[in-house]
ZAVO-38785 format. One record per residue: residue number from 1; residue in one letter; x, y, z of N, C-alpha, C, O in turn. Coordinates in Angstrom, 1 decimal, padded with zeros to 4 digits, always signed. Example, Ala and Ser with C-alpha at 12.3 -4.5 7.8 and 13.67 -1.06 7.14 Angstrom:
BEGIN
KEMAR_1_A_+013.2_-005.7_+007.8_+012.3_-004.5_+007.8_+013.2_-003.3_+007.8_+014.2_-003.3_+008.5
KEMAR_2_S_+012.8_-002.2_+007.1_+013.7_-001.1_+007.1_+012.9_+000.0_+007.9_+013.4_+001.1_+008.0
% end
This chain:
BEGIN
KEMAR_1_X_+000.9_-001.2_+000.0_+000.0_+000.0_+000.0_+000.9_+001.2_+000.0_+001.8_+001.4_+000.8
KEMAR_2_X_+000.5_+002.4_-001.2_+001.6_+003.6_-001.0_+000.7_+004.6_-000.1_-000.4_+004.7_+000.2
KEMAR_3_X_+002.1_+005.5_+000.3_+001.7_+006.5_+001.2_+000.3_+007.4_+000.7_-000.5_+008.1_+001.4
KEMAR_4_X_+000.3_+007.2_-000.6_-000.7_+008.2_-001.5_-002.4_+007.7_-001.1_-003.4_+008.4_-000.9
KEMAR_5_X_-002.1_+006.0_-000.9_-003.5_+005.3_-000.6_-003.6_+005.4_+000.8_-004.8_+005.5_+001.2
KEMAR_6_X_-002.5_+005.3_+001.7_-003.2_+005.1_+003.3_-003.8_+007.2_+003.1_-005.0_+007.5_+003.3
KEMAR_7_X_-002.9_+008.1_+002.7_-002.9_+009.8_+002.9_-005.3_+009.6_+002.8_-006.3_+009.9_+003.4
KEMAR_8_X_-005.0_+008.8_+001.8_-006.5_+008.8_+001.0_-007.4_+008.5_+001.8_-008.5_+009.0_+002.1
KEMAR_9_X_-006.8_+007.3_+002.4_-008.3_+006.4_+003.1_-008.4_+007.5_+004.1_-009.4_+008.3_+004.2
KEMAR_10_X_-007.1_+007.6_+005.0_-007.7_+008.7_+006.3_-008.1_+009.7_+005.9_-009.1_+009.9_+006.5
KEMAR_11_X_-007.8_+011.0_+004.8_-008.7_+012.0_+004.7_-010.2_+011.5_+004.1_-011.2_+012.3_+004.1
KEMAR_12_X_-010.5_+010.1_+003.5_-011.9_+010.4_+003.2_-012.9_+009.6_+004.7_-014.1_+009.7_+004.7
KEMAR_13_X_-012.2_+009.1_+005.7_-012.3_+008.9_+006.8_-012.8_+009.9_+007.8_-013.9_+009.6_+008.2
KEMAR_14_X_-012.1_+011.4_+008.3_-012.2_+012.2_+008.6_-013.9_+012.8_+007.8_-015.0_+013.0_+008.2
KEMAR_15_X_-013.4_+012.9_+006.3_-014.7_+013.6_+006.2_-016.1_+012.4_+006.1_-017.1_+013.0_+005.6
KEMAR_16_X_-016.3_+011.6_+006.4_-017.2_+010.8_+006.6_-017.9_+010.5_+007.9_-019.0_+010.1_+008.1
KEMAR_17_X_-017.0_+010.6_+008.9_-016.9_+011.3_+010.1_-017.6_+012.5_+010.5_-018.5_+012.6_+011.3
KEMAR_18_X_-017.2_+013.5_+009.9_-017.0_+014.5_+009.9_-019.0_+015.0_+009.5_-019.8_+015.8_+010.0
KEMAR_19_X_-019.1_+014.0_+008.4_-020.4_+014.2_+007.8_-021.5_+013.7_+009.2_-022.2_+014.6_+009.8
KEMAR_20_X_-021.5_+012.7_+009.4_-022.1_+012.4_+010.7_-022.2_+013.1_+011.4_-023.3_+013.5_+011.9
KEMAR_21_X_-021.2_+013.6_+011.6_-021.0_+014.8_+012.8_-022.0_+015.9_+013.0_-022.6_+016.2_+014.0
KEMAR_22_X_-022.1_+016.5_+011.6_-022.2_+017.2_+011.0_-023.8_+017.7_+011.7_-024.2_+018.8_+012.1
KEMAR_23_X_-024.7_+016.2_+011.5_-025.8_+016.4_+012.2_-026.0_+016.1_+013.5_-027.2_+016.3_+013.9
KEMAR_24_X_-025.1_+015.6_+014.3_-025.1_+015.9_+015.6_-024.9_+017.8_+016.1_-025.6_+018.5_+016.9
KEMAR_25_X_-023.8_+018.1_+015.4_-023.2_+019.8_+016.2_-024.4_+020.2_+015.5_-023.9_+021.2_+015.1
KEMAR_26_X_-026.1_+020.3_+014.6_-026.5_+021.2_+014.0_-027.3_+020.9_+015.5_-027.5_+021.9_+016.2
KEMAR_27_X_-027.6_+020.1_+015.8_-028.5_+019.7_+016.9_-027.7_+020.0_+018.4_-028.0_+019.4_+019.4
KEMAR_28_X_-026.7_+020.9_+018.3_-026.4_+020.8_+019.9_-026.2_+020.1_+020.2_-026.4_+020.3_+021.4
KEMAR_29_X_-025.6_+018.5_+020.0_-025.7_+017.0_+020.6_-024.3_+017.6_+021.1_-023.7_+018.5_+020.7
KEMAR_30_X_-023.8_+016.4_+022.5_-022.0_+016.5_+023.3_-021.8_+015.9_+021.9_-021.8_+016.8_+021.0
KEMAR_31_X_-021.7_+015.1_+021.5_-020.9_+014.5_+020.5_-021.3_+015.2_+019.2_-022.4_+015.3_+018.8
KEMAR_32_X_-020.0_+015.7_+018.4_-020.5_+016.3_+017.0_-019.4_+016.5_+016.2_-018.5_+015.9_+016.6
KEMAR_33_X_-019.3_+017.2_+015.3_-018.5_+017.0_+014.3_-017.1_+016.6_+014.4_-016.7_+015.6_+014.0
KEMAR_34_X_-016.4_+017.3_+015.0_-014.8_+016.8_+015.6_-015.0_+015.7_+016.4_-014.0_+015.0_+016.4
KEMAR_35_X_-015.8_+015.4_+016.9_-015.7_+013.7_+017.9_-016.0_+012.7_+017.0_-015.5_+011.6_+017.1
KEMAR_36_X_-016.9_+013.1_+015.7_-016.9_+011.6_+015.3_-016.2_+011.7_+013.8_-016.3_+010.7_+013.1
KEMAR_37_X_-015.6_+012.8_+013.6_-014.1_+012.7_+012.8_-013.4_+012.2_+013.3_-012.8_+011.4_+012.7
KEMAR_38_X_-013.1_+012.4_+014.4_-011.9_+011.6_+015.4_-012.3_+010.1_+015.8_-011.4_+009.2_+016.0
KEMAR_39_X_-013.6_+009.8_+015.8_-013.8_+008.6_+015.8_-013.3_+007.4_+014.7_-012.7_+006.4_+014.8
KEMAR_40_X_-013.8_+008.3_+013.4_-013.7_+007.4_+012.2_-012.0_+007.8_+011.7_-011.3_+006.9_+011.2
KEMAR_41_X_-011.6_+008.6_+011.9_-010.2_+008.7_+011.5_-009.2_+007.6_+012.6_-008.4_+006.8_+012.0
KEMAR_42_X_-009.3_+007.8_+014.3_-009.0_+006.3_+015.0_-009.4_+005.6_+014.5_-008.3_+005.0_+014.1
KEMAR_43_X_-010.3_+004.9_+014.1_-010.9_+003.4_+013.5_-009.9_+003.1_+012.2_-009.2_+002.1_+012.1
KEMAR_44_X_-010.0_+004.2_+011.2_-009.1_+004.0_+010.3_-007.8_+003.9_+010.4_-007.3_+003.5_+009.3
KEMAR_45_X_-006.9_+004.1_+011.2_-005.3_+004.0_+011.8_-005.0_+003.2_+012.1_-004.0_+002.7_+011.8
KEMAR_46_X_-006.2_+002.5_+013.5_-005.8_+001.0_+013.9_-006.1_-000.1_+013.1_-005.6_-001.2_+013.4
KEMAR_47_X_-007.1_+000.2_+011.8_-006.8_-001.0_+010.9_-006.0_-001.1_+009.9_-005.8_-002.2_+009.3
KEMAR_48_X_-005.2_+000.3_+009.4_-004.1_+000.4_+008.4_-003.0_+000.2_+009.5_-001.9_-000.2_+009.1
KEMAR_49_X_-003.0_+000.4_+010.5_-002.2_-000.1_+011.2_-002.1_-002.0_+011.5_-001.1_-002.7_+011.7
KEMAR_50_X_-003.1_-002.3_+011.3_-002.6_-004.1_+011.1_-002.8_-004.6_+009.8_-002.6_-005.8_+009.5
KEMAR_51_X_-003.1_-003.8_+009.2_-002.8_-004.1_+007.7_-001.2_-004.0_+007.5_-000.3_-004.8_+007.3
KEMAR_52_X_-001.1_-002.8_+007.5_+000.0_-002.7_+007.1_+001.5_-003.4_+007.9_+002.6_-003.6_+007.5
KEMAR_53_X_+001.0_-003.7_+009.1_+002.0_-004.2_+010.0_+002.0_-006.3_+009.2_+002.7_-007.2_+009.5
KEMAR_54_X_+001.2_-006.2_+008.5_+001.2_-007.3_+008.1_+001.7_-007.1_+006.1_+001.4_-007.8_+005.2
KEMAR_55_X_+002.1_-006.6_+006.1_+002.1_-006.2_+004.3_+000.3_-006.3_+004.1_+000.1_-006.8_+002.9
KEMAR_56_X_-000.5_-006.2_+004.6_-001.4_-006.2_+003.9_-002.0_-007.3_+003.3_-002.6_-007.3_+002.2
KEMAR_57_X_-001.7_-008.6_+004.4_-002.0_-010.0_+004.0_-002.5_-010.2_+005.6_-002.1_-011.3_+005.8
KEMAR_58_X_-002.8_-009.8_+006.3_-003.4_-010.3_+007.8_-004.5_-010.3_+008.0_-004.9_-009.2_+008.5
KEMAR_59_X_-005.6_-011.2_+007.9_-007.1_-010.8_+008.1_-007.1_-011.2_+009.7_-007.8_-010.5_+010.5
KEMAR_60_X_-006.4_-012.1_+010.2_-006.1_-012.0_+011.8_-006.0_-010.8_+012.6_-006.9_-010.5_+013.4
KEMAR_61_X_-005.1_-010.1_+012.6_-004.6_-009.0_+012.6_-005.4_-007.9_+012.6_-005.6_-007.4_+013.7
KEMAR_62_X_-006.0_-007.2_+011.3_-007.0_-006.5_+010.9_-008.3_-007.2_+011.8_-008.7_-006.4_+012.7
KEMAR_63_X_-008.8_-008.2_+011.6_-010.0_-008.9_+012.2_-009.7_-008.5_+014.0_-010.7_-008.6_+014.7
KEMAR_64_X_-008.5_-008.3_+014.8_-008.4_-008.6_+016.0_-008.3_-006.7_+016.5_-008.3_-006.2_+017.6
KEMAR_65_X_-008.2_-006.1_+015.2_-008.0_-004.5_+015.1_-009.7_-004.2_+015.2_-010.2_-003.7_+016.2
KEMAR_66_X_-009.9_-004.4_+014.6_-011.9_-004.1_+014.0_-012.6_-004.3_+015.6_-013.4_-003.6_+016.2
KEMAR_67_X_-011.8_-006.2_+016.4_-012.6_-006.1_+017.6_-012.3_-005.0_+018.4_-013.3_-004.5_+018.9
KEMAR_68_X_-011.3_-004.5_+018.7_-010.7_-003.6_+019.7_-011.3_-001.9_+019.4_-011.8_-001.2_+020.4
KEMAR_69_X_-011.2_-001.4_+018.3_-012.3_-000.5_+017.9_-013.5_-000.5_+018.5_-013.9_+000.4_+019.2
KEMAR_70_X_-014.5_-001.8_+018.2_-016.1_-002.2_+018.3_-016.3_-002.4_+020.1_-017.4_-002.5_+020.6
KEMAR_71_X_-015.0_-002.5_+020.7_-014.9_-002.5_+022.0_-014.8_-000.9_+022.6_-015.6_-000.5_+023.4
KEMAR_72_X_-014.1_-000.2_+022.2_-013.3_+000.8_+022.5_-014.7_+001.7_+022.6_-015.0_+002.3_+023.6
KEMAR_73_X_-015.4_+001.6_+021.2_-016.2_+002.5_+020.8_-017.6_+002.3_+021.8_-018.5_+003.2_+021.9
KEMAR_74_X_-017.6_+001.8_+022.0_-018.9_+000.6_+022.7_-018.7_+001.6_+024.2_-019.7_+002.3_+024.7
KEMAR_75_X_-017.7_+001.7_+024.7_-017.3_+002.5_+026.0_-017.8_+003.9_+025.6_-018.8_+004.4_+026.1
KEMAR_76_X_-017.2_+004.3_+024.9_-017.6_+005.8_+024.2_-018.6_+006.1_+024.0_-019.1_+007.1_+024.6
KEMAR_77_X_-019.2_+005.7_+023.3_-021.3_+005.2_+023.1_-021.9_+005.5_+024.5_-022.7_+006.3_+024.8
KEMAR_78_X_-021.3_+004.7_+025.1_-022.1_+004.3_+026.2_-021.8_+005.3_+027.7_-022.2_+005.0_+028.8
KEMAR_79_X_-020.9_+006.4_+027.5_-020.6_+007.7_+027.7_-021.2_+008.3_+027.6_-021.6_+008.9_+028.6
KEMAR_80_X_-021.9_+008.7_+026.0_-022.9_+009.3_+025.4_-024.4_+009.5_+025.8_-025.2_+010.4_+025.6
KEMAR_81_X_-024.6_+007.8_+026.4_-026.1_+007.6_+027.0_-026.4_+008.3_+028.4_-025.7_+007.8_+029.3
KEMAR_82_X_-027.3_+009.3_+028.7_-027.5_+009.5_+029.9_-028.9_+009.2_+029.9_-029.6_+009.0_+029.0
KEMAR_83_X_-029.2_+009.0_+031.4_-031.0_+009.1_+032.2_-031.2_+010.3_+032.2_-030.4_+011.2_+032.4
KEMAR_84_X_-033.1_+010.4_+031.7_-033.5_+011.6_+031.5_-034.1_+011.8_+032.7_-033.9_+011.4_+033.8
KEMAR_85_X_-035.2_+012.9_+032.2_-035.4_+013.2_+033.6_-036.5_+012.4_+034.4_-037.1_+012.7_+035.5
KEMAR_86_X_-036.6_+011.3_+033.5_-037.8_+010.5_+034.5_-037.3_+009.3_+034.5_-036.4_+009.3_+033.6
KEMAR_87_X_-037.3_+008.2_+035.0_-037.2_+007.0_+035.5_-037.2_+006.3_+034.0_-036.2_+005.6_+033.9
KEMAR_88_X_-038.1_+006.3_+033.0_-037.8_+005.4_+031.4_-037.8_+005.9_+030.5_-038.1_+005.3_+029.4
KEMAR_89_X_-037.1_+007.6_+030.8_-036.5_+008.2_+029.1_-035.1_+008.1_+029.4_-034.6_+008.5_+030.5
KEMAR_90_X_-034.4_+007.7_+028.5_-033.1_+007.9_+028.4_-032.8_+008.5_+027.2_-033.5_+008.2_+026.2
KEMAR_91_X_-031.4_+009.7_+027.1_-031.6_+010.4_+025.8_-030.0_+009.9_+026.0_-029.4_+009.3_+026.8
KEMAR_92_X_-029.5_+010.8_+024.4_-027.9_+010.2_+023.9_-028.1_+008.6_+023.5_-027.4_+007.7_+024.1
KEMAR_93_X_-028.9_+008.3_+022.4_-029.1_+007.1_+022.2_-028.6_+007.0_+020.7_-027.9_+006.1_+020.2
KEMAR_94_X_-029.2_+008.5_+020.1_-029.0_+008.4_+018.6_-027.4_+008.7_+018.6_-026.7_+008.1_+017.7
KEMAR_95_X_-026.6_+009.6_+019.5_-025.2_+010.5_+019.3_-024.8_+009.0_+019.6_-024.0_+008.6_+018.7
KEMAR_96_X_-024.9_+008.0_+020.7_-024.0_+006.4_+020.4_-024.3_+006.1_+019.2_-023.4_+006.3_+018.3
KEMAR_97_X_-025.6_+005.8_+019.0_-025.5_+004.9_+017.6_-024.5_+005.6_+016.4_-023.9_+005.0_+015.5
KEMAR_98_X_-024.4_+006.8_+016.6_-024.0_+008.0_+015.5_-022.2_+007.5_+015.8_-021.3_+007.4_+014.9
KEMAR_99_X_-022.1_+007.4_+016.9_-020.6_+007.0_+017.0_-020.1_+006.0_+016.9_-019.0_+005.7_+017.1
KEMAR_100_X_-021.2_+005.1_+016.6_-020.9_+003.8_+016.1_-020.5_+003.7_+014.9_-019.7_+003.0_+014.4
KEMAR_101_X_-021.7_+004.9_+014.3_-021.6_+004.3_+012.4_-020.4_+005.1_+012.2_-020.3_+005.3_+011.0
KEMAR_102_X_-019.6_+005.6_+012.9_-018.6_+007.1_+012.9_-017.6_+005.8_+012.7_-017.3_+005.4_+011.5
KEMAR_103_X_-017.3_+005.4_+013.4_-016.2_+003.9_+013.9_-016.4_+002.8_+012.8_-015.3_+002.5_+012.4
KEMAR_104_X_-017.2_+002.4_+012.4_-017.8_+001.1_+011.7_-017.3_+002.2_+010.2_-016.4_+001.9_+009.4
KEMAR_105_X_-017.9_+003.2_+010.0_-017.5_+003.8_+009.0_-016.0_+004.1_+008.6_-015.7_+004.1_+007.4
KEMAR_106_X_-015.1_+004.3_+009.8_-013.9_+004.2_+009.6_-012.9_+003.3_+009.7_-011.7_+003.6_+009.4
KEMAR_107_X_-013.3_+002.2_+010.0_-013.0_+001.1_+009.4_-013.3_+000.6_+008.1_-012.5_-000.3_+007.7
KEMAR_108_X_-014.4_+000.9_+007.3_-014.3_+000.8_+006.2_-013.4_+001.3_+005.1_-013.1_+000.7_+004.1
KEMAR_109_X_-013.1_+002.8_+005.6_-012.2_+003.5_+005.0_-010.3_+002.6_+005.2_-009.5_+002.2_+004.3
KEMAR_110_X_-010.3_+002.6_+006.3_-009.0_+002.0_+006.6_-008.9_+000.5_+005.6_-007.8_+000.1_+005.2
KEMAR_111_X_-010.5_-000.4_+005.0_-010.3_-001.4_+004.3_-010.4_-000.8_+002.9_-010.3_-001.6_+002.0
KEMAR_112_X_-010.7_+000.6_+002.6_-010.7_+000.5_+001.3_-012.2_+000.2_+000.6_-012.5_+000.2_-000.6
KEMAR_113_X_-013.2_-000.1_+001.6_-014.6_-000.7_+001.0_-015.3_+000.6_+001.1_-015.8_+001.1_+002.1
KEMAR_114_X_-015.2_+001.1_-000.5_-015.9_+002.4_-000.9_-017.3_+002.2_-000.6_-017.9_+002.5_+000.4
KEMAR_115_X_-018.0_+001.3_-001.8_-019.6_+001.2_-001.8_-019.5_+000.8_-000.3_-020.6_+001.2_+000.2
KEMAR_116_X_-018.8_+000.3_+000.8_-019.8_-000.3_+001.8_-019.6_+001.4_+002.5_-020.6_+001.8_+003.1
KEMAR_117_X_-018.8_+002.1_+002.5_-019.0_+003.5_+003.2_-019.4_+004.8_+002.5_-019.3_+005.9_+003.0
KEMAR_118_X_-019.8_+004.4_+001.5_-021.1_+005.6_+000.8_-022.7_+004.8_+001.0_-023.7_+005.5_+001.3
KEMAR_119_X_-022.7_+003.6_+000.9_-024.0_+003.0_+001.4_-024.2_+003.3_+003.0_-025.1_+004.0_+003.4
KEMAR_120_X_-023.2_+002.6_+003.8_-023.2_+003.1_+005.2_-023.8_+004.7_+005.3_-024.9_+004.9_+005.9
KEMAR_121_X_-023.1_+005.6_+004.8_-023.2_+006.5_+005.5_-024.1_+007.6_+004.8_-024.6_+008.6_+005.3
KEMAR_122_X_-024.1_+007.4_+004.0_-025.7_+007.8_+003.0_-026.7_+007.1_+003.3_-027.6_+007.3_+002.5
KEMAR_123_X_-027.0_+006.1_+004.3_-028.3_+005.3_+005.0_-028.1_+006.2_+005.9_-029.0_+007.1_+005.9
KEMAR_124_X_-027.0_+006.3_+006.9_-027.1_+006.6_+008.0_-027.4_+008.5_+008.0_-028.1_+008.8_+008.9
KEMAR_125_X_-026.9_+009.3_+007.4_-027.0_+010.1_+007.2_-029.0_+010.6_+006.8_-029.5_+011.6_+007.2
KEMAR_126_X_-029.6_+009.5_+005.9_-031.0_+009.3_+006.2_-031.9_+009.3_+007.1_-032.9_+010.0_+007.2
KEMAR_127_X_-031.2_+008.3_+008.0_-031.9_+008.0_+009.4_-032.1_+008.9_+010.5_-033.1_+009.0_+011.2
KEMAR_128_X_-030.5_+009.8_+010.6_-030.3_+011.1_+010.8_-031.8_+012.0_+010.5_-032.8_+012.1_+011.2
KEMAR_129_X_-031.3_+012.7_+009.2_-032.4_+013.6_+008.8_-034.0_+013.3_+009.0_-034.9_+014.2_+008.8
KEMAR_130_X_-034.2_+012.2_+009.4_-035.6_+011.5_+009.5_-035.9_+012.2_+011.0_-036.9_+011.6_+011.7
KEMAR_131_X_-035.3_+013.1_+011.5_-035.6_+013.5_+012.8_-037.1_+014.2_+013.3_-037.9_+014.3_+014.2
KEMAR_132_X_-036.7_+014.9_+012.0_-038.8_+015.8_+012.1_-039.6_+014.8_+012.0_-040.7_+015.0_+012.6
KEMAR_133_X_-039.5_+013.5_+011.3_-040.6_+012.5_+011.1_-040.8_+011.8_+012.5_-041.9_+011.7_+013.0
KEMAR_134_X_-039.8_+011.5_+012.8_-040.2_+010.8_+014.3_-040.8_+011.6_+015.6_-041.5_+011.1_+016.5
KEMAR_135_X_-040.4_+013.1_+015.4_-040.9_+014.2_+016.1_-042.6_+014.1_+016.0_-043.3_+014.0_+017.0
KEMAR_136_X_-042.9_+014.1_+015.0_-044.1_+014.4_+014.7_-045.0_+013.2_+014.8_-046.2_+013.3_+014.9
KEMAR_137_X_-044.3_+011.6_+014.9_-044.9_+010.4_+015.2_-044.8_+010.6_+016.7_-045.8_+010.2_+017.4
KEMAR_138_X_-043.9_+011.2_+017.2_-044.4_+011.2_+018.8_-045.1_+011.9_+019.7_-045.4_+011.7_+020.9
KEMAR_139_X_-045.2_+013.2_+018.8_-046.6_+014.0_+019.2_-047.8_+013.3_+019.2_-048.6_+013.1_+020.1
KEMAR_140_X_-047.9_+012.9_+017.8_-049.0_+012.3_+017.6_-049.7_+011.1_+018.5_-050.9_+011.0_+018.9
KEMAR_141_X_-048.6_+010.3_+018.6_-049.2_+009.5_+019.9_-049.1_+010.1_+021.3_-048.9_+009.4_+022.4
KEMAR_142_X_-049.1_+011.4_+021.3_-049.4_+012.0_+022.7_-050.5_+012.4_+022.9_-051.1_+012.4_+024.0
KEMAR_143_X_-051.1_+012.9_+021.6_-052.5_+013.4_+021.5_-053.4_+012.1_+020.9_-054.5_+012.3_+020.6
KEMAR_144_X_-052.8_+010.7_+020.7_-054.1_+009.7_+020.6_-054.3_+009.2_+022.4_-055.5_+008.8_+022.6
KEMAR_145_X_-053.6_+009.3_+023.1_-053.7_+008.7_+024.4_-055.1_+009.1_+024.7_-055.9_+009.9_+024.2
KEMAR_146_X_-055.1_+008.2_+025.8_-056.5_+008.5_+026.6_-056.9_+009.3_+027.4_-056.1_+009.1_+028.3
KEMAR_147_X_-057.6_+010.3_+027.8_-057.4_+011.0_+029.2_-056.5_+010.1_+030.5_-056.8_+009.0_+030.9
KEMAR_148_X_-055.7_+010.7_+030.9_-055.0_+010.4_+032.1_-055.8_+010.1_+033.0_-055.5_+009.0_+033.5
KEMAR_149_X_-056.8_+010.7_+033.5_-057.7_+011.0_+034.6_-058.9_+009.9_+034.7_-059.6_+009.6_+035.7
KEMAR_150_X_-059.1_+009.2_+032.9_-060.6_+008.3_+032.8_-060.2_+007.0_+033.7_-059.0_+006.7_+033.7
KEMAR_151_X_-060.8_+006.5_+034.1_-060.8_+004.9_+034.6_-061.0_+003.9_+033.5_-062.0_+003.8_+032.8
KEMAR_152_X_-059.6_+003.2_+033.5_-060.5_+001.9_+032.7_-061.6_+000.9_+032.7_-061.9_+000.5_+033.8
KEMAR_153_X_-062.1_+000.6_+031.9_-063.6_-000.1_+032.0_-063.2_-001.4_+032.9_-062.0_-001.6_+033.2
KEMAR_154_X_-064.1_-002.2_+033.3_-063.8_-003.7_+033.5_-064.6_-004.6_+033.3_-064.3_-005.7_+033.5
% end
């Protein structure tokens, strides 16, 4: 692998990253554009790092790089998750998952699997944007509820 291809994978790493990010900081989320650049740009180093520590014949290696990422990140995620202010909302659910696909994303870059990180991250980037839709699905079932106050039949 030349210097020209690892220069590559990590700068399209960063900005794929960076893209994620992108809609966490529009939303005020702790995690946002520089954290999950930095996510996916780490993910991408420790797998060109056992690639390349291998000439680029180690799926061992690489495979034992990917768990340690999917571990690492998993801590970080789960940083992200706080209790809300009642007993069974918890928020910071989407910024983990978001730093998941940040990580999972930059490992793809570090392998070089273009379609799997323009598919990746053009779904995810979807799922993202889909935020007014679920907004408005959960109003909605605020206003189908029943009076608080009626007694159920029996």
């Amino acid at each position: 692998m030349t210097n020209h291809d690892v220069v590559f994978r990590l700068i399209v790493a960063v900005c794929v990253g960076a893209l994620i990010g992108l809609d966490r900081e529009l939303r005020h989320k702790p995690a946002g554009l520089r954290t999950m650049a930095l996510v996916s740009l780490g993910s991408a180093v420790f797998v060109l790092t056992a690639i390349d520590s291998a000439d680029g014949q180690s799926h061992d290696a690489t495979s034992r790089a990917i768990q340690g990422v999917v571990t690492g990140v998993g801590f970080l995620g789960a940083g992200a998750i706080l209790r809300g202010d009642t007993e069974i909302s918890v928020r910071g659910m989407t910024t983990a998952a978001s730093i998941w696909l940040a990580a999972a994303s930059g490992i793809a870059c570090g392998l070089a699997q273009w379609p799997l990180v323009a598919t990746a991250v053009g779904l995810g980037l979807l799922v993202l944007v889909l935020a007014p839709v679920e907004r408005i699905i959960h109003n909605r079932r605020k206003t189908d509820r029943p009076d608080a106050g009626a007694t159920p039949e029996a």
